[in-house]
PAMI-247111 format. One record per residue (C-alpha): residue number from 1; residue in three letters; chain; x negated, z, y. Coordinates in Angstrom, 1 decimal. Layout:
  pos  code  unit      xx      zz      yy
  NUM   ALA     A       X       Z       Y
...
***
This chain:
  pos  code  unit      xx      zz      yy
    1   UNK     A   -28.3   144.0   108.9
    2   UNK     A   -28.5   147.8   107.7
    3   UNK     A   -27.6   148.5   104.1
    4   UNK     A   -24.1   150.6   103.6
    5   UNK     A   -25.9   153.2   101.8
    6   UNK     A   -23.0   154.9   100.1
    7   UNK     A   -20.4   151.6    99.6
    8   UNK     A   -21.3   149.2    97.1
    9   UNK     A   -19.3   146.9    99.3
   10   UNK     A   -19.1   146.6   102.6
   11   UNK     A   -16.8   143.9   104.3
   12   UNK     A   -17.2   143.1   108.3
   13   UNK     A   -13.5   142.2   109.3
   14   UNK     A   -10.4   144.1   107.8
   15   UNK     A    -8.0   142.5   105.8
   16   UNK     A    -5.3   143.2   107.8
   17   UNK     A    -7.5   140.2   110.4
   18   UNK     A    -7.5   137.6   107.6
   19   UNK     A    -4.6   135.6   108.9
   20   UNK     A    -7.0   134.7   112.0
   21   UNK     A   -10.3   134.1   110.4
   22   UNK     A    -9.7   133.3   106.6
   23   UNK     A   -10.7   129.5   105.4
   24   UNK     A    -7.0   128.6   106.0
   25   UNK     A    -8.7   127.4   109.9
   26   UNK     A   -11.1   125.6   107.7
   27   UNK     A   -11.8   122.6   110.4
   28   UNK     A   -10.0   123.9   113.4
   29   UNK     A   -12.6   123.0   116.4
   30   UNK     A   -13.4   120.3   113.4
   31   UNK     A   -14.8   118.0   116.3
   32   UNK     A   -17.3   120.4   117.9
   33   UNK     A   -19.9   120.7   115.2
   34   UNK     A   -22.5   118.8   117.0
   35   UNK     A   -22.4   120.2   120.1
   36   UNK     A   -21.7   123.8   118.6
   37   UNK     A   -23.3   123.9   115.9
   38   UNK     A   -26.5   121.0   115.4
   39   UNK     A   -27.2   120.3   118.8
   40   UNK     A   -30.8   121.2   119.4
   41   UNK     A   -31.6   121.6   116.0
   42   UNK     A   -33.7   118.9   114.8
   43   UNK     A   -34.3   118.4   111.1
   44   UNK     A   -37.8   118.9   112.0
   45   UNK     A   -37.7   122.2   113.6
   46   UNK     A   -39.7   125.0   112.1
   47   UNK     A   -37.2   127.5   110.0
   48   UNK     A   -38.3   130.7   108.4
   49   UNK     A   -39.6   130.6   104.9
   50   UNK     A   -37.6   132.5   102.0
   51   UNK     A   -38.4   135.2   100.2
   52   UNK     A   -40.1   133.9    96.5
   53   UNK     A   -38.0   134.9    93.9
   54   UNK     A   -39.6   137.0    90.6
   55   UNK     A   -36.8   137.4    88.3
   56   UNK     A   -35.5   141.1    90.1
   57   UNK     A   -32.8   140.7    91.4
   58   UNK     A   -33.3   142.9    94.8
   59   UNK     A   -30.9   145.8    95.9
   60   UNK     A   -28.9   144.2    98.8
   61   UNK     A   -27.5   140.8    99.4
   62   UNK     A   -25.5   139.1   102.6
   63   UNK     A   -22.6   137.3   102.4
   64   UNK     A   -21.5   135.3   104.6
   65   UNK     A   -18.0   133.4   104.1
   66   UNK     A   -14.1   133.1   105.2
   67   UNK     A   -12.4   136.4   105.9
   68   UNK     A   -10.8   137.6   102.7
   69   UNK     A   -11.6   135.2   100.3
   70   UNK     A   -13.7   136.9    97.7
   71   UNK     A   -11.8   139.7    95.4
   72   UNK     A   -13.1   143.1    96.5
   73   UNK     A   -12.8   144.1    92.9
   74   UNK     A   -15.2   141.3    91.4
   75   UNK     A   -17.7   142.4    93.7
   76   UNK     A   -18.1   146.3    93.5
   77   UNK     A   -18.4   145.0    89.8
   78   UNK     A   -20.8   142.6    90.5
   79   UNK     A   -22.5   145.5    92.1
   80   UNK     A   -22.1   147.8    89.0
   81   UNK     A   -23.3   145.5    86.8
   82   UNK     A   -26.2   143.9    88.7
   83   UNK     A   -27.2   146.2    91.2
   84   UNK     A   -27.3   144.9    94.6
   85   UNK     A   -25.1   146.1    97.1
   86   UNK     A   -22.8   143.2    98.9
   87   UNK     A   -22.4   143.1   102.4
   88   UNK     A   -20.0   140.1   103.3
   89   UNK     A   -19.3   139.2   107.3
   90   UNK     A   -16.5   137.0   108.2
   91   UNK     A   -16.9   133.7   110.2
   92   UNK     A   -13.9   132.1   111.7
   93   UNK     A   -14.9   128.5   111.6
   94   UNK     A   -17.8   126.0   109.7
   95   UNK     A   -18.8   125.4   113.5
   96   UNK     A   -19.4   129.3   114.1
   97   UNK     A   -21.2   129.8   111.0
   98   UNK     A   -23.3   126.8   111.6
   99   UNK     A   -24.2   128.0   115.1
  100   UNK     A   -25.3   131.2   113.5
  101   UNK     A   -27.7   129.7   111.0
  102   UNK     A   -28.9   126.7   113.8
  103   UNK     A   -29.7   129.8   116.4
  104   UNK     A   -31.8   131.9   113.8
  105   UNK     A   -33.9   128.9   111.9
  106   UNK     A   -34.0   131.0   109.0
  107   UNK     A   -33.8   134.9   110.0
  108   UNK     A   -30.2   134.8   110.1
  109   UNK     A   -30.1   137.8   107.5
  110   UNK     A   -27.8   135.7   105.8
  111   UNK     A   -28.6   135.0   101.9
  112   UNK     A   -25.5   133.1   100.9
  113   UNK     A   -22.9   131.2   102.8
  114   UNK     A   -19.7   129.3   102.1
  115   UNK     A   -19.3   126.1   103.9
  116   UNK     A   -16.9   123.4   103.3
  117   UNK     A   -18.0   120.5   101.5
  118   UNK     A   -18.2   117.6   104.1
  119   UNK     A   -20.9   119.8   106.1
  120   UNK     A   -23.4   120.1   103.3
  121   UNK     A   -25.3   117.1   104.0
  122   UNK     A   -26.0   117.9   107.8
  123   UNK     A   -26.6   121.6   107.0
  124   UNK     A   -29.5   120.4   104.5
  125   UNK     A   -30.9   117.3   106.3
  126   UNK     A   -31.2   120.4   109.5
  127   UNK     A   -33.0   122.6   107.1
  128   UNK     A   -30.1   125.2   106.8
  129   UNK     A   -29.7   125.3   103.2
  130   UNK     A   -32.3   125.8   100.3
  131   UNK     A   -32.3   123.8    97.4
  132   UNK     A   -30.7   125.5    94.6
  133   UNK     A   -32.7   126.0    91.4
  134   UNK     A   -30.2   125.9    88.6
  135   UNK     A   -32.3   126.9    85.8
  136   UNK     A   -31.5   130.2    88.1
  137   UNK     A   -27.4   129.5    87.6
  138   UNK     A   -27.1   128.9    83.9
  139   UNK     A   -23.0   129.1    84.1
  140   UNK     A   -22.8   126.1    86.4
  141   UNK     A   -22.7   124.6    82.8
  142   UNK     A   -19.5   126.0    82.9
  143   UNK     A   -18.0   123.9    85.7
  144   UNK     A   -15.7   121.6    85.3
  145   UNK     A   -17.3   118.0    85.8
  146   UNK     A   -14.2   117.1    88.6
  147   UNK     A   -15.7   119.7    90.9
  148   UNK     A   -19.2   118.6    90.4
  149   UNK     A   -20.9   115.3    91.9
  150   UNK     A   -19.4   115.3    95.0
  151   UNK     A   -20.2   112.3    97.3
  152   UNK     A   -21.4   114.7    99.8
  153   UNK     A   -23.5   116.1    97.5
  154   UNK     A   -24.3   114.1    94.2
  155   UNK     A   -26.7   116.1    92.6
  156   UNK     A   -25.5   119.6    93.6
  157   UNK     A   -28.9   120.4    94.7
  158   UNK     A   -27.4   122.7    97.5
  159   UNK     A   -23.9   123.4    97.0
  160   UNK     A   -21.6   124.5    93.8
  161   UNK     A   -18.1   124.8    94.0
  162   UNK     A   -16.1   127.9    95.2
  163   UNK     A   -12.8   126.6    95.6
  164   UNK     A   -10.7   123.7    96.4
  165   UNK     A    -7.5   122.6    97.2
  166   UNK     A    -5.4   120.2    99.5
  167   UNK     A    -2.8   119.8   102.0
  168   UNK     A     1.0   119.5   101.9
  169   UNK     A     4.1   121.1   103.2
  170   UNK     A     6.8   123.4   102.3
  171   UNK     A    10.3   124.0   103.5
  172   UNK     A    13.7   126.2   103.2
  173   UNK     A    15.8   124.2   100.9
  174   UNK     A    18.8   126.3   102.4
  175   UNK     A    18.3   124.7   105.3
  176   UNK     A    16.9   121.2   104.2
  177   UNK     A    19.1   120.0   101.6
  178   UNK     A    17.5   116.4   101.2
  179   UNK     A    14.5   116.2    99.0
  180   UNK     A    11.5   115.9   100.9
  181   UNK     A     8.1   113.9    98.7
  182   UNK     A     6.4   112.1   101.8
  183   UNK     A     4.0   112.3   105.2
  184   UNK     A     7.8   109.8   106.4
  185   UNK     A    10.4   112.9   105.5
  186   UNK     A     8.1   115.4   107.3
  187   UNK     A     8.0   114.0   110.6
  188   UNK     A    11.8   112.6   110.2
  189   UNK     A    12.8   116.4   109.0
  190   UNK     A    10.6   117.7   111.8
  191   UNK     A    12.6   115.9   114.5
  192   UNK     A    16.5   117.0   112.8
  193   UNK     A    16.9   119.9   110.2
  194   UNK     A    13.9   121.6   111.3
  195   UNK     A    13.4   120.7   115.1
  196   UNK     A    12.4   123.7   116.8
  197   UNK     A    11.9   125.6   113.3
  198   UNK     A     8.5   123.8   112.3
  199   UNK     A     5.1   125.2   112.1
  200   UNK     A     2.0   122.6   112.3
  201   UNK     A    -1.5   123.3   111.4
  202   UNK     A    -4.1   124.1   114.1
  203   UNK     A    -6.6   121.4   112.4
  204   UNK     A    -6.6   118.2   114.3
  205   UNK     A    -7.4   115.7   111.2
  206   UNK     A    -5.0   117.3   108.9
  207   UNK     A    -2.2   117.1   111.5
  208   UNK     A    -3.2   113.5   112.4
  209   UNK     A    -3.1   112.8   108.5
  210   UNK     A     0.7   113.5   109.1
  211   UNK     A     1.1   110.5   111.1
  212   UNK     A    -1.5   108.4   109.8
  213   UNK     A    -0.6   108.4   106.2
  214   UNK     A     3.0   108.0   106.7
  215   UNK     A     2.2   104.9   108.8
  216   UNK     A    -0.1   103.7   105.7
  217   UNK     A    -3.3   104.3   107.5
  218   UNK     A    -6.6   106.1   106.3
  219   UNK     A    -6.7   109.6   107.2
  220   UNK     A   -10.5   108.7   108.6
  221   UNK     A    -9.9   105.5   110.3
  222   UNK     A   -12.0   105.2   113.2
  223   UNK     A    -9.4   102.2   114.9
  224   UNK     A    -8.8   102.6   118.4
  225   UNK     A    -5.3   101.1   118.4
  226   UNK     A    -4.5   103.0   115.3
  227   UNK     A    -5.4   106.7   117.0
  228   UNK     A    -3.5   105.7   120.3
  229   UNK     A    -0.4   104.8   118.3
  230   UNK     A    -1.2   108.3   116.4
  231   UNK     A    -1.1   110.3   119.9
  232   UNK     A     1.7   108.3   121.5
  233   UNK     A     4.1   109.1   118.6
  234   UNK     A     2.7   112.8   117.8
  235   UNK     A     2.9   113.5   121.5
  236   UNK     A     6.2   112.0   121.9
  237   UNK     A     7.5   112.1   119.0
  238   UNK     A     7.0   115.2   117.0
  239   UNK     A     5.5   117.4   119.4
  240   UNK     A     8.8   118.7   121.5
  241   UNK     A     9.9   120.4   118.0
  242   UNK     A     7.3   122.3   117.1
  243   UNK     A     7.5   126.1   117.3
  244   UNK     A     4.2   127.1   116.6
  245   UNK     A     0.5   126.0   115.3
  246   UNK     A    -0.9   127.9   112.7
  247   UNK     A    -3.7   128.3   110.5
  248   UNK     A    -2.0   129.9   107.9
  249   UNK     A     1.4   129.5   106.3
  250   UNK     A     1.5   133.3   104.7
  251   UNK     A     2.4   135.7   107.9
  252   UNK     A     4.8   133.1   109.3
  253   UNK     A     7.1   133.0   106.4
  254   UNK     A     7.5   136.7   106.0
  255   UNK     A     8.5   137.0   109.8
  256   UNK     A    11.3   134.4   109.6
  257   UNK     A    11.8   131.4   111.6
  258   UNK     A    10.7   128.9   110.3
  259   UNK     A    12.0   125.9   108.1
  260   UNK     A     9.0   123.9   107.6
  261   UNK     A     5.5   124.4   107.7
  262   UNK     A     2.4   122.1   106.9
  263   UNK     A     0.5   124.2   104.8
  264   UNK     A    -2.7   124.4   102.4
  265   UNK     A    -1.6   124.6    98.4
  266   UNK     A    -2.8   127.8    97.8
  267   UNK     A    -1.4   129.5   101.1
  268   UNK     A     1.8   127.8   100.7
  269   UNK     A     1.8   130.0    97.2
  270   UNK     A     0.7   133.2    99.0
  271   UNK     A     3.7   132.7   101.2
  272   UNK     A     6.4   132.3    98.7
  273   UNK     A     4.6   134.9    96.9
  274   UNK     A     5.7   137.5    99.6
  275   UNK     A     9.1   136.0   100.4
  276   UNK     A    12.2   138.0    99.9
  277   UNK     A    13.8   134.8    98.8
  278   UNK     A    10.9   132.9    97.1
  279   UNK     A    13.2   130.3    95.2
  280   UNK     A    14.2   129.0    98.3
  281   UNK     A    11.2   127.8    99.0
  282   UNK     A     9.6   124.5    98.1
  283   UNK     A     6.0   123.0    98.3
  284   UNK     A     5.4   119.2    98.3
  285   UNK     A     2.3   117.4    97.8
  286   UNK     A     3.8   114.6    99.4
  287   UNK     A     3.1   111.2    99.5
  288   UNK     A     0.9   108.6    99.9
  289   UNK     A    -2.4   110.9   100.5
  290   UNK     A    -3.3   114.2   101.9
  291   UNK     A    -6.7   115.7   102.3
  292   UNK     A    -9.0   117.1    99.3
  293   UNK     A   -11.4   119.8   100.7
  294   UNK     A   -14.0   122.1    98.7
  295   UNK     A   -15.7   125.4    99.6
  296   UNK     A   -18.8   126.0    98.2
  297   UNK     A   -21.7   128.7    97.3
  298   UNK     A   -24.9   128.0    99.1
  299   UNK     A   -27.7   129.8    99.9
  300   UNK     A   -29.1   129.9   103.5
  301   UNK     A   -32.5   129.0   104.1
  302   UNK     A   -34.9   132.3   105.2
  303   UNK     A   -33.0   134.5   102.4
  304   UNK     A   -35.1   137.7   101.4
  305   UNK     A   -32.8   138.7    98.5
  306   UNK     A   -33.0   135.2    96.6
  307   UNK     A   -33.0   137.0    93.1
  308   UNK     A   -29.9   139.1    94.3
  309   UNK     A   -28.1   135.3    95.5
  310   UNK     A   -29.0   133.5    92.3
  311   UNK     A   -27.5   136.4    90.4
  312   UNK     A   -24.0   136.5    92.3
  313   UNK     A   -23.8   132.8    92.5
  314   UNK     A   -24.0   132.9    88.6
  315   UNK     A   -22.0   136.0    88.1
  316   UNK     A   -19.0   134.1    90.4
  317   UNK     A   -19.1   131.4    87.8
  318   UNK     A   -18.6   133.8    85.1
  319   UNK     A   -15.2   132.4    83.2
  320   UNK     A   -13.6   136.2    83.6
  321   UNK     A   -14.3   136.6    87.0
  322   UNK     A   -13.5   132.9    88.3
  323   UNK     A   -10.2   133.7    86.9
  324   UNK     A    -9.8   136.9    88.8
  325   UNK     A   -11.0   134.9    92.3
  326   UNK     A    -8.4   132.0    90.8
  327   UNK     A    -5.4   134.8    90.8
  328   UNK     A    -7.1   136.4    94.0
  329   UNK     A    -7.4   133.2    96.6
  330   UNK     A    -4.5   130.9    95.1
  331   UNK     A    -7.2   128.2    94.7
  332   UNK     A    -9.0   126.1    92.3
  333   UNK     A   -12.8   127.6    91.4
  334   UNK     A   -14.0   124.8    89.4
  335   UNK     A   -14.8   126.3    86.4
  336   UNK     A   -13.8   125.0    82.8
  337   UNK     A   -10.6   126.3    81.4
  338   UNK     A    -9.6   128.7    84.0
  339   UNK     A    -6.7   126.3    84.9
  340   UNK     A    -5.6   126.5    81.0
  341   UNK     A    -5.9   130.2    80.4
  342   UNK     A    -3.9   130.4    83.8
  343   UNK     A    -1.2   128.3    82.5
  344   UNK     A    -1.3   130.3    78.6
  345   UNK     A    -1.1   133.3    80.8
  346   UNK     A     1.9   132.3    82.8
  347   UNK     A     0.4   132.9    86.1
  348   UNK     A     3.0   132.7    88.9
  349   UNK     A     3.2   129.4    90.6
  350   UNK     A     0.5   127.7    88.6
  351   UNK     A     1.5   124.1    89.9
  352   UNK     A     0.6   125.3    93.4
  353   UNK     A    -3.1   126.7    92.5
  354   UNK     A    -4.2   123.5    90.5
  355   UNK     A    -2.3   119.7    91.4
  356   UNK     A    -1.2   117.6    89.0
  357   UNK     A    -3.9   114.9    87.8
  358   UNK     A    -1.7   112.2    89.9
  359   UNK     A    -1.8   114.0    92.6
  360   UNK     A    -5.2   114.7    92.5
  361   UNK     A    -6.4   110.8    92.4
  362   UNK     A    -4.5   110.0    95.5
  363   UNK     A    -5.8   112.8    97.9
  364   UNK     A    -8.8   111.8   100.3
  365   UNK     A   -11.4   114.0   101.4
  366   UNK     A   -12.2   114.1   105.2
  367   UNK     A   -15.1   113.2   106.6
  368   UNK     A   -16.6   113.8   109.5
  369   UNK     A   -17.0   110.7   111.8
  370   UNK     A   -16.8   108.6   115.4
  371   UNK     A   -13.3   109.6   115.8
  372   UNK     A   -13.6   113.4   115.2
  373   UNK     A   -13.7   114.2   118.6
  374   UNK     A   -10.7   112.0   119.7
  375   UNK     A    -8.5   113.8   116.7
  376   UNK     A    -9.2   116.9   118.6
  377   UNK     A    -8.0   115.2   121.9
  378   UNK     A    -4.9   114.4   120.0
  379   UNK     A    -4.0   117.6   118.9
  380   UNK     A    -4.9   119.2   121.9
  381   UNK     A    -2.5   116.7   123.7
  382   UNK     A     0.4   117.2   121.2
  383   UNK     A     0.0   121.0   121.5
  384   UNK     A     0.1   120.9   125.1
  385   UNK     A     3.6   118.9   125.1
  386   UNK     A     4.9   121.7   123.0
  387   UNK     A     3.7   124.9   125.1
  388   UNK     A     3.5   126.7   121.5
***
């Protein structure tokens, strides 16, 4: 990668491109890692060593995360303040960027990368990430202890919170006149007020969740009988009133069309955000469950600006500037008190960036297991029954 000499900042995919390759298609392809992203990379595998770091921070560093997802602002600032010029390229899925890192083994030219939670623990048992030295990050003192300690990675020796959210859906209440609070008056308001008009996401375990939790089964069940029943009734069932399956709520709401649409929290605020008629619009964290997913800062193993990642890592946890990514994204960053000054400062449509505590203890986080690649038969099945 060549240094953009005269931009502080120089981002690799247009914003205009962020409704196809932002973290909103977090897990589509979920079921591929393996074979796209780890196969042939054995933990044992030599990898490029990183560069030592001596306390200066050096005058470039390479990003590379979800299309649109860090404030442009924060980072020429990070660059005014610091020094190093950012470079940020845009991957479309945690399988693409894996590939990426597997391929290289370390010259990648990457420095930092944003994966989602649930594939830390492969990424570092493969010798993808480096351990993070957090004498090197005093602000992760800052976090908020809910974001830290994940079970995918206890001690946060490789990964620290960059946002977080969850799943849900939101409807036209013009058109739906019934309150909707569960995964049941979805899929019943999918197959009446909004058959034809409903948009499902292009993630096979978070559509599955739709069905599974509203039959009171785990979103990461691994049952046989449980996953047939799944397909028979999303194939049958739901799938002939779907008009379309996206990976982001946002464009499809400003075009029209649509009733209801399964959507992430923080897209679902983006969208009513840009609605002409945002007050018809409702978000539900529904009932029983729904999935809890994390972003996170990492740095890839081979990086030759570690100074220059350590510094941004730290400067992202800044209080000021997680706010500015918190207003920015629509998501929760993790750090302590940003969701209180949000709500002192009467930030638009606070409830949607940050659930409500019971809310929060019901969500499950997905995980990666023996059924992954049948949930991506599913979907592909359901989507094929609807020709969308």
């Amino acid at each position: 990668m060549s240094r953009a000499d005269d931009e502080p900042v120089r981002i690799l995919a247009p914003r205009d491109k962020a409704g196809t390759i932002s973290r909103r298609a977090v897990l589509a392809g979920f079921g591929v890692l393996a074979g796209a992203g780890l196969a042939g990379c054995s933990a044992g595998t030599a990898v490029a060593s990183s560069a030592v770091p001596d306390g200066k921070p050096e005058n470039l560093l390479n990003v590379y995360s979800w299309g649109d997802y860090s404030d442009p602002a924060d980072i020429k600032r990070f660059t005014k303040k610091h020094g190093p010029s950012v470079q940020i390229a845009s991957f479309g899925s945690n399988q693409e960027m894996i590939a990426k890192l597997s391929a290289t083994r370390g010259t990648s030219g990457y420095d930092i990368v944003v994966p989602t939670g649930l594939f830390v623990p492969e990424m570092a048992e493969h010798k993808l990430l480096q351990k993070l030295d957090k004498s090197r990050i005093p602000n992760f003192s800052a976090m908020d202890p809910a974001y830290i300690h994940q079970t995918w990675d206890p001690d946060s020796e490789y990964a620290i919170c960059k946002a977080s959210g969850t799943t849900g859906f939101m409807y036209d209440t013009t058109a739906i006149k019934r309150d909707l609070t569960s995964w049941s008056d979805f899929l019943d308001a999918v197959q009446h007020e909004a058959s034809g008009k409903t948009a499902l996401q292009t993630d096979p375990w978070e559509v599955c969740c739709c069905y599974l939790a509203a039959h009171g089964k785990s979103p990461n069940t691994t049952d046989t009988a449980v996953l047939d029943a799944c397909e028979k009734f999303l194939v049958n069932k739901i799938a002939p009133h779907i008009k379309a399956y996206l990976s982001t709520a946002t464009s499809a709401v400003s075009q029209g069309g649509f009733t209801l649409l399964h959507a992430y929290n923080g897209d679902a605020r983006q969208a009513i955000m840009a609605s002409k008629h945002p007050d018809k619009w409702k978000f539900v964290y529904p009932t029983p469950t729904a999935n809890l997913w994390m972003d996170t800062w990492a740095i890839a193993r081979g990086t030759q600006h570690p100074d220059a990642a350590y510094e941004f890592i730290n400067y992202m946890l800044e209080p000021d500037v997680s706010f500015n990514e918190m207003q920015y994204i629509g998501y929760a960053t993790g750090v302590g008190g940003v969701e209180a000054r949000a709500r002192r400062e009467k930030v638009k449509y606070t409830e949607l960036i940050f659930p409500a505590d019971d809310v929060m203890k019901r969500l499950t986080p997905s995980k990666i297991n023996s059924a992954t690649e049948r949930l991506n038969e599913i979907l592909n099945k359901t989507k094929a029954r609807s020709g969308a």
